[in-house]
Backbone bond lengths (Angstrom), bond angles and torsions (degrees), N, CA, C in turn:
res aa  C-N    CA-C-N  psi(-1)  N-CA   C-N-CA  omega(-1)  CA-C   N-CA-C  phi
1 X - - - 1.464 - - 1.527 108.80 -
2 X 1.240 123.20 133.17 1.415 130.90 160.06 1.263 135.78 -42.70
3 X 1.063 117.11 161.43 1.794 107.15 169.25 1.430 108.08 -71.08
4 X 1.101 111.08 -52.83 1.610 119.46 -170.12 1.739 92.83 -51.04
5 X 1.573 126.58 -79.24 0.972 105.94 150.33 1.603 154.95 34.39
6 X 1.551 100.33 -110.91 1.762 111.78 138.24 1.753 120.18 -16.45
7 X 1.291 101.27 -80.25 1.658 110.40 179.31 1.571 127.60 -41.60
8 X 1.660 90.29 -42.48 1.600 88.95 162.54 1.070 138.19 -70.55
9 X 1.577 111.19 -22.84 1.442 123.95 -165.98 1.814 92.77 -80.05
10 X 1.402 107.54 -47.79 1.090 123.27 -177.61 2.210 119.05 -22.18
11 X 2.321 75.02 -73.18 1.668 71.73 -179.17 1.295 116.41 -76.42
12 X 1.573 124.45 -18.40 1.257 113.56 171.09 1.494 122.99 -41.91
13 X 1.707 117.07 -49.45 0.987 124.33 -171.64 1.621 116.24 -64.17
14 X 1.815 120.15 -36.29 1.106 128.89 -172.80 1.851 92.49 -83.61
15 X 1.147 151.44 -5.62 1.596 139.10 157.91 1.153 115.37 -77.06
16 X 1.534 119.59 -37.28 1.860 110.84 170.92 1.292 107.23 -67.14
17 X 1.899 124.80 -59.20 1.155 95.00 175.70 1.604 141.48 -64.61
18 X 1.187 102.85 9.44 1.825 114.18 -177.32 1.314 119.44 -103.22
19 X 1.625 98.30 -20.27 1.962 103.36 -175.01 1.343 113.07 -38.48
20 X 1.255 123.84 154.42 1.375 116.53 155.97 1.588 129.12 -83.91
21 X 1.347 117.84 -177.35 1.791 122.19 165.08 1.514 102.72 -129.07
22 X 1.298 111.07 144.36 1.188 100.60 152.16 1.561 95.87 -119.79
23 X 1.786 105.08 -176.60 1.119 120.01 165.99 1.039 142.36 -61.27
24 X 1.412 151.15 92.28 1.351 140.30 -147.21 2.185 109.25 -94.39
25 X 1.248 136.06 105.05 1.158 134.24 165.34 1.260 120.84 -49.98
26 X 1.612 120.70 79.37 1.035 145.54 171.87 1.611 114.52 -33.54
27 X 1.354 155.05 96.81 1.900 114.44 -174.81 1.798 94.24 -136.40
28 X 1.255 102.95 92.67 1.716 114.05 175.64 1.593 113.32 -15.05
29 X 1.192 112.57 148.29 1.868 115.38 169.06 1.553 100.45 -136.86
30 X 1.121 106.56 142.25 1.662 116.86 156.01 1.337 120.49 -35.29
31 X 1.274 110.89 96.47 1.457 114.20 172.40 2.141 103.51 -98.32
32 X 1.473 104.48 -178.28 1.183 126.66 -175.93 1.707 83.99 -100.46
33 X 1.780 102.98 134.56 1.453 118.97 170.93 1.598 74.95 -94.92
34 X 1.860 81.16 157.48 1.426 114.43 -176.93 1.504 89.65 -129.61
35 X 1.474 109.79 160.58 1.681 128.54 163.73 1.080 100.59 -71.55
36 X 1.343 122.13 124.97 1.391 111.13 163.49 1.685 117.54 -110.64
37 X 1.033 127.82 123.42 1.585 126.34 -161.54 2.086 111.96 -103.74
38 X 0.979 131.18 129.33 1.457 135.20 173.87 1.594 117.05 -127.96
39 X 0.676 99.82 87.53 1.719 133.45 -176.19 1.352 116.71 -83.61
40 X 1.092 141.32 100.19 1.653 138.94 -171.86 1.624 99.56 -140.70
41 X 0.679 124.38 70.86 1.470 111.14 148.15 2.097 136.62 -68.73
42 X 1.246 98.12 146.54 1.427 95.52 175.40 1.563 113.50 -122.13
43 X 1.533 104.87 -171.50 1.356 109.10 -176.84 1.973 112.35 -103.16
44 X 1.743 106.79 20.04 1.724 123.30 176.77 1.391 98.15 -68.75
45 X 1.166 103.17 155.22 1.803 96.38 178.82 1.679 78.32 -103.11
46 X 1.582 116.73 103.70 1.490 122.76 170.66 1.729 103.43 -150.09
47 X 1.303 115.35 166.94 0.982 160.72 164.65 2.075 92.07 -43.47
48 X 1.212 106.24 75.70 1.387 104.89 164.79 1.274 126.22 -75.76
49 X 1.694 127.22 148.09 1.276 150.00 172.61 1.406 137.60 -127.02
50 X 1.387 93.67 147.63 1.781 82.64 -169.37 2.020 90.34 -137.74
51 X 1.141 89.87 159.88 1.791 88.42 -173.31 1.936 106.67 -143.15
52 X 1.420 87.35 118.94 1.347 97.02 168.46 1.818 130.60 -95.11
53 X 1.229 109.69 157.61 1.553 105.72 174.99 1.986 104.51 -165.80
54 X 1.231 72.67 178.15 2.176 76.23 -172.90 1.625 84.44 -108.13
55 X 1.604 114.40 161.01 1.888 117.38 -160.82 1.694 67.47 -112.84
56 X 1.478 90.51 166.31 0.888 112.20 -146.02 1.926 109.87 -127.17
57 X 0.774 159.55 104.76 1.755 150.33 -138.41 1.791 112.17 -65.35
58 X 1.336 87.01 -21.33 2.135 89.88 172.84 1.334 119.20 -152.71
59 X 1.208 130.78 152.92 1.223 129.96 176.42 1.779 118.94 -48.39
60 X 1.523 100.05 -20.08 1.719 106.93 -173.43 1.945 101.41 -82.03
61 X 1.251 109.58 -22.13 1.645 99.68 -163.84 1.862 90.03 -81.02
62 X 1.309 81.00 178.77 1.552 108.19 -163.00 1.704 107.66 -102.91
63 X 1.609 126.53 129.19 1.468 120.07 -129.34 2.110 70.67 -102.93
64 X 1.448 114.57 146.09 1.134 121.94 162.08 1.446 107.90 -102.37
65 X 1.415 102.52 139.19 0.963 115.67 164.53 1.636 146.71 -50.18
66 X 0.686 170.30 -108.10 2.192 166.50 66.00 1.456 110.97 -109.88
67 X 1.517 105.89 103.89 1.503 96.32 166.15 1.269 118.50 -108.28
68 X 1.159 135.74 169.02 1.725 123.25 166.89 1.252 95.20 100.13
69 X 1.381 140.01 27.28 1.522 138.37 -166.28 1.460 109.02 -100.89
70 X 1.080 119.51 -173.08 1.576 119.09 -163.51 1.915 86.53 -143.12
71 X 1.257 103.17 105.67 1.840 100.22 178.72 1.330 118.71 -108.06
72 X 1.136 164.90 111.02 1.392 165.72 132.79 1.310 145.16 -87.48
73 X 1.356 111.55 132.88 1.395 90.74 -158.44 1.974 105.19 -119.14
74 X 0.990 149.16 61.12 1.541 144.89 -171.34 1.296 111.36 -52.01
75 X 1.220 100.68 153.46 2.230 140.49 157.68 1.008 79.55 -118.82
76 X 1.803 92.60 164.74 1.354 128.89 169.18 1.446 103.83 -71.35
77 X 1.232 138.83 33.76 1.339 132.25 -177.17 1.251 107.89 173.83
78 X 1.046 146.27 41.76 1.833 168.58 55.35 1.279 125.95 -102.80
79 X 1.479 98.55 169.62 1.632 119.07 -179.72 1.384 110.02 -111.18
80 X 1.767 126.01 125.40 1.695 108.89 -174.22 1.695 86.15 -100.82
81 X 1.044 116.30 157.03 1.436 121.56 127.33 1.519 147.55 -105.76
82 X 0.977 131.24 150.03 1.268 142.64 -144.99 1.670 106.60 -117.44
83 X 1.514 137.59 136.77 1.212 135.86 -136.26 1.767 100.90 -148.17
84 X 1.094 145.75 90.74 1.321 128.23 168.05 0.876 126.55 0.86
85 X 1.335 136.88 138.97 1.992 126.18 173.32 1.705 96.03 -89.69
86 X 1.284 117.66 150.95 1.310 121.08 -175.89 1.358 106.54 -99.80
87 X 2.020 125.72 1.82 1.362 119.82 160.85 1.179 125.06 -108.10
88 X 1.760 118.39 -14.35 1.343 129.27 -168.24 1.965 107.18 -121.95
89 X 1.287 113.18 75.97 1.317 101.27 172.85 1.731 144.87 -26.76
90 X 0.895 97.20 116.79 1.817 81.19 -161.27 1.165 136.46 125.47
91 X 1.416 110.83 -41.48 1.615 139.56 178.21 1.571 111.91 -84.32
92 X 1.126 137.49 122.94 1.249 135.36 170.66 1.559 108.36 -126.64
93 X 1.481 115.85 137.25 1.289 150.00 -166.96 1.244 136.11 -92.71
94 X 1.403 128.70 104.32 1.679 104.98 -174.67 1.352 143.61 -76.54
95 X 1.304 111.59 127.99 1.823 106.94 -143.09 1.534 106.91 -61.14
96 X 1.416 115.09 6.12 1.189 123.31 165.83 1.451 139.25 -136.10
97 X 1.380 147.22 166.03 1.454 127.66 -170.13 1.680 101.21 -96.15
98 X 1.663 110.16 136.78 1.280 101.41 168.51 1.658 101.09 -165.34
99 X 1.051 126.91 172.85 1.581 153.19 -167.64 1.108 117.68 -115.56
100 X 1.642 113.76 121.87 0.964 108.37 169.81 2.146 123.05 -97.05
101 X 1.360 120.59 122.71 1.305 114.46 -157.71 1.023 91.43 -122.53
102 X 1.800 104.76 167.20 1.638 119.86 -157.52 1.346 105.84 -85.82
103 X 1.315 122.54 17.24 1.576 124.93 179.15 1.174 125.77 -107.48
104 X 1.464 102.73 13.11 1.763 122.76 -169.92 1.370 109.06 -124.11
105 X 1.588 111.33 179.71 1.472 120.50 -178.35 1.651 96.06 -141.99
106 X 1.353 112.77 110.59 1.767 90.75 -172.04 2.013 87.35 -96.38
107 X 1.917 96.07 164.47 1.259 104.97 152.27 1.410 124.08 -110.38
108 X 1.490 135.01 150.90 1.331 108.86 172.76 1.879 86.77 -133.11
109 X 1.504 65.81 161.90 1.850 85.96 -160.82 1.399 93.56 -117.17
110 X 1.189 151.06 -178.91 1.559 167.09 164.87 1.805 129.24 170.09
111 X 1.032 79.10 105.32 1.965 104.36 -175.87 1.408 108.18 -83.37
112 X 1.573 125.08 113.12 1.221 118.97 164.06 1.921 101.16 -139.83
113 X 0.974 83.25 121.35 1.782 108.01 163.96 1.630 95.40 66.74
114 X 1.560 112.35 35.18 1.384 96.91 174.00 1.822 106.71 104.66
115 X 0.982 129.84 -50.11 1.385 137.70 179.92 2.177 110.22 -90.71
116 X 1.353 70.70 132.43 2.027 104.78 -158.52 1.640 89.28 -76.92
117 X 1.412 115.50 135.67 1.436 119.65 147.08 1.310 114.24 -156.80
118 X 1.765 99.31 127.51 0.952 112.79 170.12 1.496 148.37 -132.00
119 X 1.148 131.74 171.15 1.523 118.90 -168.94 1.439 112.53 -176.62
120 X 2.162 123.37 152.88 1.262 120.17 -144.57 1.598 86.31 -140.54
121 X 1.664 87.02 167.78 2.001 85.53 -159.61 1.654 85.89 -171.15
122 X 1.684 105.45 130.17 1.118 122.60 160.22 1.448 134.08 -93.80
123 X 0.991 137.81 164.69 1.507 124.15 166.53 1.380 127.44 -100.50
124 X 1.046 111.59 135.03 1.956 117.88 -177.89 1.188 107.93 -101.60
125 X 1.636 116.92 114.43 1.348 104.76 155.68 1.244 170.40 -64.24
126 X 1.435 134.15 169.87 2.249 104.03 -159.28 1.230 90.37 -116.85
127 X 1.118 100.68 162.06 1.778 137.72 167.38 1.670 97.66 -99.72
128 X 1.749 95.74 140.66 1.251 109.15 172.52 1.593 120.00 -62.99
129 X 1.334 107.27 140.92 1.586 107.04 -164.41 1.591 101.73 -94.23
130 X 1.862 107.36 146.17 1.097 123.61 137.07 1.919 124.80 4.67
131 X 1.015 107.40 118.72 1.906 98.49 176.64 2.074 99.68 -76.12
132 X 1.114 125.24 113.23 1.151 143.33 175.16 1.742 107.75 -39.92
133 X 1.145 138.82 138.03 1.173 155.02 -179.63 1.639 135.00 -97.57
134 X 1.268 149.60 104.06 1.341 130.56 178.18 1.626 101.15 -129.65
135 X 1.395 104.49 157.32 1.223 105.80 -168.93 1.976 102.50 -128.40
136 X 1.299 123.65 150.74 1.106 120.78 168.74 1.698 123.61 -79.71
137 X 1.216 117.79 125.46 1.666 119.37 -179.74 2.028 94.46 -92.01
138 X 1.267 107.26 126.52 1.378 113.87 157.24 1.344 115.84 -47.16
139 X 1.740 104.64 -70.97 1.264 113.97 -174.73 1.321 134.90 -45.34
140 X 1.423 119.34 -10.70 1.302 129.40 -179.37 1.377 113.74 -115.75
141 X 1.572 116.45 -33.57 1.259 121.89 177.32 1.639 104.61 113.99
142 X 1.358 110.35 -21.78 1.370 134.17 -147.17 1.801 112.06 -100.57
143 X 1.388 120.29 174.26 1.336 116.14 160.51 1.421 114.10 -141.17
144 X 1.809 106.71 153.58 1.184 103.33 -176.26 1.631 99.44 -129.64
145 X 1.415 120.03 171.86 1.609 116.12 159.95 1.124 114.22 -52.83
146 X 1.919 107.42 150.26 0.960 95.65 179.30 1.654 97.93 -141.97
147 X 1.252 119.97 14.72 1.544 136.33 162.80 1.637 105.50 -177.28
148 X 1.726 91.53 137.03 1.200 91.07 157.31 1.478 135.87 -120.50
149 X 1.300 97.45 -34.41 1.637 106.75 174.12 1.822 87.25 -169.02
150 X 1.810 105.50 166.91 1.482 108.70 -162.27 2.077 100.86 -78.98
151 X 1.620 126.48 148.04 0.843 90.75 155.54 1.897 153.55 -120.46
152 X 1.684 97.85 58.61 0.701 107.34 -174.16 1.679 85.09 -151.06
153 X 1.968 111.27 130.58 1.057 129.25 179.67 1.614 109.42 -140.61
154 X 1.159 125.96 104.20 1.651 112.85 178.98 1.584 111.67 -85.92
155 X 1.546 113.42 17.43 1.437 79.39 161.38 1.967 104.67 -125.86
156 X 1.446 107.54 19.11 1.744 103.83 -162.97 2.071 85.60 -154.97
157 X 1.575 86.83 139.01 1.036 84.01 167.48 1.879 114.42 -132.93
158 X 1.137 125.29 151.29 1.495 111.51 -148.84 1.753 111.44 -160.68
159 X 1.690 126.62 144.02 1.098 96.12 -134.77 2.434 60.68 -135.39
160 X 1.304 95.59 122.79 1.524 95.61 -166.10 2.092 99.26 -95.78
161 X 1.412 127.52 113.09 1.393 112.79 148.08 1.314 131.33 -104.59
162 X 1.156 114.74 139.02 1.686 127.36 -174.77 1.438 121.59 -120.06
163 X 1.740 102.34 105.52 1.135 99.62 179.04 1.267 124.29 -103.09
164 X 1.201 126.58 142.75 1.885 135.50 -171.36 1.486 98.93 -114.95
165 X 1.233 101.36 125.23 1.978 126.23 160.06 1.469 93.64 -115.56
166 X 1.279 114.13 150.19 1.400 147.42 174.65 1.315 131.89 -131.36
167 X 1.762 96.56 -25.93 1.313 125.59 -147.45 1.679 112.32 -58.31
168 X 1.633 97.95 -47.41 1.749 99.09 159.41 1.469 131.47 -52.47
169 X 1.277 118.17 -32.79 1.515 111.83 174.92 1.287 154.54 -55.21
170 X 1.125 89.91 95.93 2.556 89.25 -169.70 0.870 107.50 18.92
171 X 1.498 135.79 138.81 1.415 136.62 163.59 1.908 116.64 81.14
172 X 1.389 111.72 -56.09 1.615 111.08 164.49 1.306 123.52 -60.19
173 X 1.699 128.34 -18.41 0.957 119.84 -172.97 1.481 136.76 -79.47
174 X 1.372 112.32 43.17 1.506 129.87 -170.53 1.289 108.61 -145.09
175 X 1.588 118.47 -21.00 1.593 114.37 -160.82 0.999 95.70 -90.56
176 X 1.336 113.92 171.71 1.539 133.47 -162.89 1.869 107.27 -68.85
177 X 1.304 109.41 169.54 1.797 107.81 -177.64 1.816 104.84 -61.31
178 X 1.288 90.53 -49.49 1.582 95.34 -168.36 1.861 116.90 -47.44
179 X 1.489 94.67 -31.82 1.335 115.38 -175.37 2.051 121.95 -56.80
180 X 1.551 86.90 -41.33 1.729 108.84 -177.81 1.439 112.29 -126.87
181 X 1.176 102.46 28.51 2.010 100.02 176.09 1.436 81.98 -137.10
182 X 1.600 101.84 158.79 1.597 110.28 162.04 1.745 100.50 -172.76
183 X 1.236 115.84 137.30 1.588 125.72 -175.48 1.988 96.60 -103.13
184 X 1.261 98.54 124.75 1.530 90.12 144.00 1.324 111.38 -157.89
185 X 1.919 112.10 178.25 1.363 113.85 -144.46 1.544 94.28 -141.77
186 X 1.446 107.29 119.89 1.632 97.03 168.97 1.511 112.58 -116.20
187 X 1.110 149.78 177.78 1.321 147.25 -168.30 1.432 114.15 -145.61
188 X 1.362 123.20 145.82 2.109 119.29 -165.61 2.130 76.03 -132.61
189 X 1.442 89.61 103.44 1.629 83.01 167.91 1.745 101.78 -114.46
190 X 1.264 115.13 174.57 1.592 136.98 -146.05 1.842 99.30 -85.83
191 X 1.189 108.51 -35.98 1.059 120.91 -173.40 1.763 125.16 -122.98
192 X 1.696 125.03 136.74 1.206 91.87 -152.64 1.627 92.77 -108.47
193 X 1.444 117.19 164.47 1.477 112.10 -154.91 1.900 95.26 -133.63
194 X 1.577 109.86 129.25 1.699 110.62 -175.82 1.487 121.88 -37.18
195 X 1.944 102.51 -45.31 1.323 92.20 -171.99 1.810 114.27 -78.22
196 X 1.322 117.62 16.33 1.313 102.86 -177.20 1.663 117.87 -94.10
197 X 1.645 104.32 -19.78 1.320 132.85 155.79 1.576 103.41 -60.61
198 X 1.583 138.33 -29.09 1.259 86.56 -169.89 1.704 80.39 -139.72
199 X 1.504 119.95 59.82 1.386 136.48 164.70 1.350 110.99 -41.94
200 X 1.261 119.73 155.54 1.620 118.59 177.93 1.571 94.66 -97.62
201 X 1.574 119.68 -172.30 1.066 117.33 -138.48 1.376 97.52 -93.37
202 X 1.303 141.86 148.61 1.584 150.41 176.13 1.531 100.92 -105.76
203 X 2.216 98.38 125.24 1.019 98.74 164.44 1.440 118.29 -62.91
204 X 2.022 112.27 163.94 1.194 109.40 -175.90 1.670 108.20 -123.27
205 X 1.512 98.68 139.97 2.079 93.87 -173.58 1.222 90.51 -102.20
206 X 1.535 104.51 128.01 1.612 132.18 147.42 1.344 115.78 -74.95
207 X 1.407 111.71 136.79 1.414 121.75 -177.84 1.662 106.30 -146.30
208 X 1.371 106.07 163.12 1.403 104.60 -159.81 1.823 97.27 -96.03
209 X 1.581 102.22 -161.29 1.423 98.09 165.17 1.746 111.07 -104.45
210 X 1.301 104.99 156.58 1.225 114.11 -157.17 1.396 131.48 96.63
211 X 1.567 106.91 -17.34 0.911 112.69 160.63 1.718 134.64 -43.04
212 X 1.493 123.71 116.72 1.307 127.60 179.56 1.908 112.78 -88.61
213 X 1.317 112.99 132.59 1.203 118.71 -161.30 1.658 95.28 -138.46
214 X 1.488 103.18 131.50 1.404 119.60 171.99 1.170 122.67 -114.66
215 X 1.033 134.14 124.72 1.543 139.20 -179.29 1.096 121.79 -113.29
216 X 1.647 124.17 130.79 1.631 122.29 171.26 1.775 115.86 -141.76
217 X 1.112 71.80 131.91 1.836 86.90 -164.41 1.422 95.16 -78.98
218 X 1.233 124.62 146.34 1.723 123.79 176.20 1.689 95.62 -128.27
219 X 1.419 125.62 126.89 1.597 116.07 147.31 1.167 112.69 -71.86
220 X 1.192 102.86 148.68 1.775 135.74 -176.05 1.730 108.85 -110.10
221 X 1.290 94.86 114.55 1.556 116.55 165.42 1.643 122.59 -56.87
222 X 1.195 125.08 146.55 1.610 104.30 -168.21 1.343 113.57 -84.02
223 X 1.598 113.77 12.07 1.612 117.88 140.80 1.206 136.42 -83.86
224 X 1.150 111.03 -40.04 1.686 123.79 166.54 1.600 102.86 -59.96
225 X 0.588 123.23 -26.34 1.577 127.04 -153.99 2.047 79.14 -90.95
226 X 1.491 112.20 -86.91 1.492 97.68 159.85 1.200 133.44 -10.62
227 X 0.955 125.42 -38.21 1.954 139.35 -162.15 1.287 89.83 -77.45
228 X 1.530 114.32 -62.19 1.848 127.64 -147.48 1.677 95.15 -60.47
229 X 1.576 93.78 -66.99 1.317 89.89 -176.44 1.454 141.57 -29.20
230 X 1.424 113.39 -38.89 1.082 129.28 -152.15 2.021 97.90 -99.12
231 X 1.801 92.07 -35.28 1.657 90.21 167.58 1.580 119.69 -70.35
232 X 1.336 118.35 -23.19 1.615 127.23 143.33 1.099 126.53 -37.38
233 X 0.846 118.02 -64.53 1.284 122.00 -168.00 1.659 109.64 -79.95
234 X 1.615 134.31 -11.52 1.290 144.72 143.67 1.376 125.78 -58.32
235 X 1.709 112.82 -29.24 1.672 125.88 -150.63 1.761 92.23 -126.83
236 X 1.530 95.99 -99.74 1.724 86.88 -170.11 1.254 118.79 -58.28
237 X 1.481 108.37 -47.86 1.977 112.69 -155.10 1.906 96.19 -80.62
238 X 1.334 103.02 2.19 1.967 100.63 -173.67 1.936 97.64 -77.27
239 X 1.223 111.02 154.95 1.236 114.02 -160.76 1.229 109.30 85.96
240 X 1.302 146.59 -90.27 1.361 143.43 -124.16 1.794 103.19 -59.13
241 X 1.228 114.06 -158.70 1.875 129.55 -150.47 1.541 95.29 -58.37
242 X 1.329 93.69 -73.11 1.626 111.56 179.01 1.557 128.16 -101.70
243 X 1.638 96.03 65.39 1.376 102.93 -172.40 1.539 101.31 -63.73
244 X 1.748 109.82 -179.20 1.386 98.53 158.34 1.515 115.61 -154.31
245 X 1.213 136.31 168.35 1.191 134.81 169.55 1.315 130.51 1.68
246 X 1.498 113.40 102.33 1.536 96.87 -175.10 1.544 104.09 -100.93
247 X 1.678 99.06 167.73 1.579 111.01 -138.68 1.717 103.52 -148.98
248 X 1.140 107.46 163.82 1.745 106.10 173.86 1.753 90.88 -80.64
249 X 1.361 117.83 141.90 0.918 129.61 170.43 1.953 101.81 -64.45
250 X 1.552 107.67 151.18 1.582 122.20 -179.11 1.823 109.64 -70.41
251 X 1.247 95.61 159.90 2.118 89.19 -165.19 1.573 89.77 -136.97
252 X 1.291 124.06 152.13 1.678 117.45 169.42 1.749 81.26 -121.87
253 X 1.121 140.64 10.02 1.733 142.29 154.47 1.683 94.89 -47.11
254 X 1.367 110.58 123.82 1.716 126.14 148.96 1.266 121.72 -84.93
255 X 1.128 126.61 155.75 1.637 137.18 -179.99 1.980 100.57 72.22
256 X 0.835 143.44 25.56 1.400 150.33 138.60 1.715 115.34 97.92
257 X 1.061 107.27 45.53 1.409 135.71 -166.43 1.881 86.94 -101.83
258 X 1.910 106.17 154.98 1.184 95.21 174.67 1.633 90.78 -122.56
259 X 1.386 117.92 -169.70 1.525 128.69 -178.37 1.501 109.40 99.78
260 X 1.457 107.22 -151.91 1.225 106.23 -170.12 1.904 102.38 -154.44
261 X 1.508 102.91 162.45 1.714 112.34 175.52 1.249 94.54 -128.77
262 X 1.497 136.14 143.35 1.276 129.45 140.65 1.680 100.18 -176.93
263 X 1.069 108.04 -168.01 1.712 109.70 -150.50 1.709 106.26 -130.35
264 X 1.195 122.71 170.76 1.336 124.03 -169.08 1.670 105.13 -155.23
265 X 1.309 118.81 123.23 1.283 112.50 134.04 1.612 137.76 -66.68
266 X 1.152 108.58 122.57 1.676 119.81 -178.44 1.626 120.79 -75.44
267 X 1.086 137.06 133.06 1.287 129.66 117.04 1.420 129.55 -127.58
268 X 1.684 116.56 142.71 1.034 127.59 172.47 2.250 134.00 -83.27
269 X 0.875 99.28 150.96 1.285 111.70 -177.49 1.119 117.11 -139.29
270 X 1.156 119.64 117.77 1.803 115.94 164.96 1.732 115.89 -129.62
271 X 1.548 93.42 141.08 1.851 94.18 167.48 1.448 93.93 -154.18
272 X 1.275 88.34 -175.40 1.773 122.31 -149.62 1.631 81.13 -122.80
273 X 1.541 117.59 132.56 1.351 129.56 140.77 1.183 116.86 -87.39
274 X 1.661 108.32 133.62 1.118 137.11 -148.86 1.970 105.98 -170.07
């Protein structure tokens, strides 16, 4: 590259980081609620769920629930149905335990107030995961992760949650849930994307020793995998250099429902910091 070159790149680079913002006067309007559908199935022989709600016009309003719905889920060789939970509004349950495996095609069906939506989802299978990482911070006394899996893989794509209890440990065992539990989620997608290189900053959870940590790797469908991204690029990777356009997230839901259906192979991991 040239000098001349150089120079340009230069001030270009010193005007993005210098632009200004102003304040924009936000003032809500009546929009049309949509169904919104969340569909995850796995391949656990458990008690599957799917959870409905109406979207909502901003991140500040309060998400309603859907009860009174009509849930189903088919194979080519049964029909499940799906049952309200009588503690979690919204969530409906399958009145039976079953698995979803990579040798099937499920359908899911969902009836609310009369209007049909539907949508179909295969399963992708996983590769054994990475042994999970934590590292000790001096400064805190404490430890946090410190790898979990790479995130960028072109031949697997994979959707990682990690859960931390504390709650037993000398001294934690009185404080509140929020205090000694904590969920987080990292993701290995196929393709690698600018704003994830230049993410804004991620809070970090400290945890003590003794801490027990569970891990479950989910495969990602090459819709789900679509989905994540795009909720990335709304949630963590929003803000950074070259943010971009935010957007209704993508739906494989028919009849005009938003969210998503699709399926996961599981595996689990657990250890003890120590």
């Amino acid at each position: 590259m040239g000098r001349k070159q150089v120079y340009i790149f230069l001030w270009t680079l010193l005007i993005m980081l210098t632009g200004c913002e102003a304040p924009f006067p936000y003032k809500p309007t009546k929009t049309r609620k949509f169904v919104v559908i969340e569909a995850l199935l796995t391949n656990r022989f458990h008690y599957q769920s799917v959870k409905l709600s109406y979207s909502a016009p901003t991140t500040q309003d309060t998400i309603e629930p859907i009860s009174g719905a009509t849930v189903i889920v088919e194979t080519k060789n049964s029909r499940l149905y799906f049952d309200e939970s009588d503690s979690v509004p919204g969530v409906y349950v399958s009145r039976r335990r079953f698995a979803a495996t990579i040798d099937r095609l499920f359908k899911l069906t969902v009836v609310v107030d009369g209007n049909v939506y539907t949508a179909y989802t295969g399963v992708m299978p996983v590769r054994l995961m990475d042994s999970l990482r934590y590292e000790y911070v001096p400064d805190t006394g404490l430890y946090r992760i410190s790898y979990v899996a790479p995130v960028f893989d072109p031949f697997e794509a994979a959707m990682f949650e990690i859960n931390l209890n504390w709650s037993h440990v000398p001294g934690y065992q009185n404080k509140p849930y929020d205090s000694t539990h904590a969920r987080m989620y990292f993701f290995t997608l196929r393709t690698m994307d600018v704003n994830e290189l230049f993410q804004p900053y991620q809070e970090q959870v400290y945890f003590p020793e003794g801490t027990v940590i569970v891990e479950k790797k989910y495969s990602l469908t090459p819709f789900f995998e679509q989905y994540v991204r795009a909720l990335l690029l709304e949630t963590h990777w929003s803000g950074s250099l070259f943010d971009v356009e935010h957007w209704n997230l993508p739906t494989n839901i028919n009849g005009g429902a938003l969210g998503f259906f699709t399926a996961s192979s599981v595996i689990v991991r657990r250890y003890v910091v120590e």
